[in-house]
C-alpha positions in Angstrom: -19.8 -12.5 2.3 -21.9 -15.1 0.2 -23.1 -15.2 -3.2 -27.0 -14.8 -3.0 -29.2 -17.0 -5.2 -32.7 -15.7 -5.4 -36.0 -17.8 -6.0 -36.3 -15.2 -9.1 -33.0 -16.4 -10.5 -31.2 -13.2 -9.7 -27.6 -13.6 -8.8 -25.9 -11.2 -6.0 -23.4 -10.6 -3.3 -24.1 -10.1 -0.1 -22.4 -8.6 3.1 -19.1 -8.0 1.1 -17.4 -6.3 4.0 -17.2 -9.7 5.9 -13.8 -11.2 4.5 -14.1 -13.9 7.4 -16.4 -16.0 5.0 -17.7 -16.7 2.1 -20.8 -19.5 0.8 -23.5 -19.5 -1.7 -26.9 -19.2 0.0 -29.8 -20.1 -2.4 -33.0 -18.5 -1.4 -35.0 -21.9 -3.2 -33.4 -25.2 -2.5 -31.4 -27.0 -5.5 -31.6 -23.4 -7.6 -27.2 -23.0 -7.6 -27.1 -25.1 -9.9 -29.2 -23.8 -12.5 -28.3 -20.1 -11.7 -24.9 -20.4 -11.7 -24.1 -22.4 -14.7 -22.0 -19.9 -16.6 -20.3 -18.2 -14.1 -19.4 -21.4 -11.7 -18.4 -24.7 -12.0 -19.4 -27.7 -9.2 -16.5 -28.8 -7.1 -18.7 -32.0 -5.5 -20.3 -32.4 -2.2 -22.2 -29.5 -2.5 -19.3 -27.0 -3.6 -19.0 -24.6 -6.8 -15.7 -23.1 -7.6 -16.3 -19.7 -8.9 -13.7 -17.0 -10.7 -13.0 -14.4 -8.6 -13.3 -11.8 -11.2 -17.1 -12.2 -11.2 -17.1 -11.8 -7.4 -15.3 -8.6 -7.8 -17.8 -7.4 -10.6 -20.8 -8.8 -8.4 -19.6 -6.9 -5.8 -19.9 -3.6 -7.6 -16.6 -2.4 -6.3 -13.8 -2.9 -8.6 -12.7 0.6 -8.5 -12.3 0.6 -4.5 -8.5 -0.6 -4.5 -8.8 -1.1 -0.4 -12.0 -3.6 -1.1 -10.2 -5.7 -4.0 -7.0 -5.9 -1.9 -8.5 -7.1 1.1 -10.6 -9.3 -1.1 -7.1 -10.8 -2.6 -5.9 -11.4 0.6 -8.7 -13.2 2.2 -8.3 -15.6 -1.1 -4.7 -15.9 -0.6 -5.3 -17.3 3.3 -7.9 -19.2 1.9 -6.1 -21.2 -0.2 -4.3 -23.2 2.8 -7.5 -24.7 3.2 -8.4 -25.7 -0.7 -10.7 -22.9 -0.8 -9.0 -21.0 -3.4 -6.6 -21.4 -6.0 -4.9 -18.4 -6.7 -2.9 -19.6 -9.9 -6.6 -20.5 -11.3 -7.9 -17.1 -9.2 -10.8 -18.7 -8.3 -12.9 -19.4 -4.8 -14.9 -22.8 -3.7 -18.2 -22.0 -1.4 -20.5 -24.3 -0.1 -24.2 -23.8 -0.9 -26.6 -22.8 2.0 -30.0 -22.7 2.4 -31.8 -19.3 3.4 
């Protein structure tokens, strides 16, 4: 799954079934930054942590208990790895370019 950045300034998320990854792609280099202020905050080397209520509400499927559940649990193996804090319950992605 990855938080899509478009040139336009529209924020989305993308391929929310895949719960093997997750980045920030932005469709025009150097436009995370910008876009996300507000909803992320930078983590360095090209990292944003972000809460992981606004990925649930970007993903447009709070209601589906199965979705949010497996979306919990891919945070909670995550975090091992310094890619989530689940006191905070937030996420860290890397941006990419597309």
């Amino acid at each position: 799954m990855f938080i899509f950045v478009a040139a336009g300034g529209k924020v989305s998320l993308r391929d929310s079934d895949n719960m093997r990854a997750f980045s920030i792609v932005e469709e025009q280099p150097g436009s995370a930054a910008v876009r996300l202020a507000g909803i992320a905050n930078a983590a360095g080397e090209n990292h944003y942590w972000l809460d992981a209520a606004v990925v649930i509400e970007l993903s447009g499927r709070q209601d589906d208990a199965q979705w949010v559940a497996a979306f919990w649990d891919m945070l909670a193996m995550a975090e091992a790895y310094g890619y989530s804090d689940m006191t905070e319950k937030r996420v860290k992605a890397h941006v990419e370019q597309g």
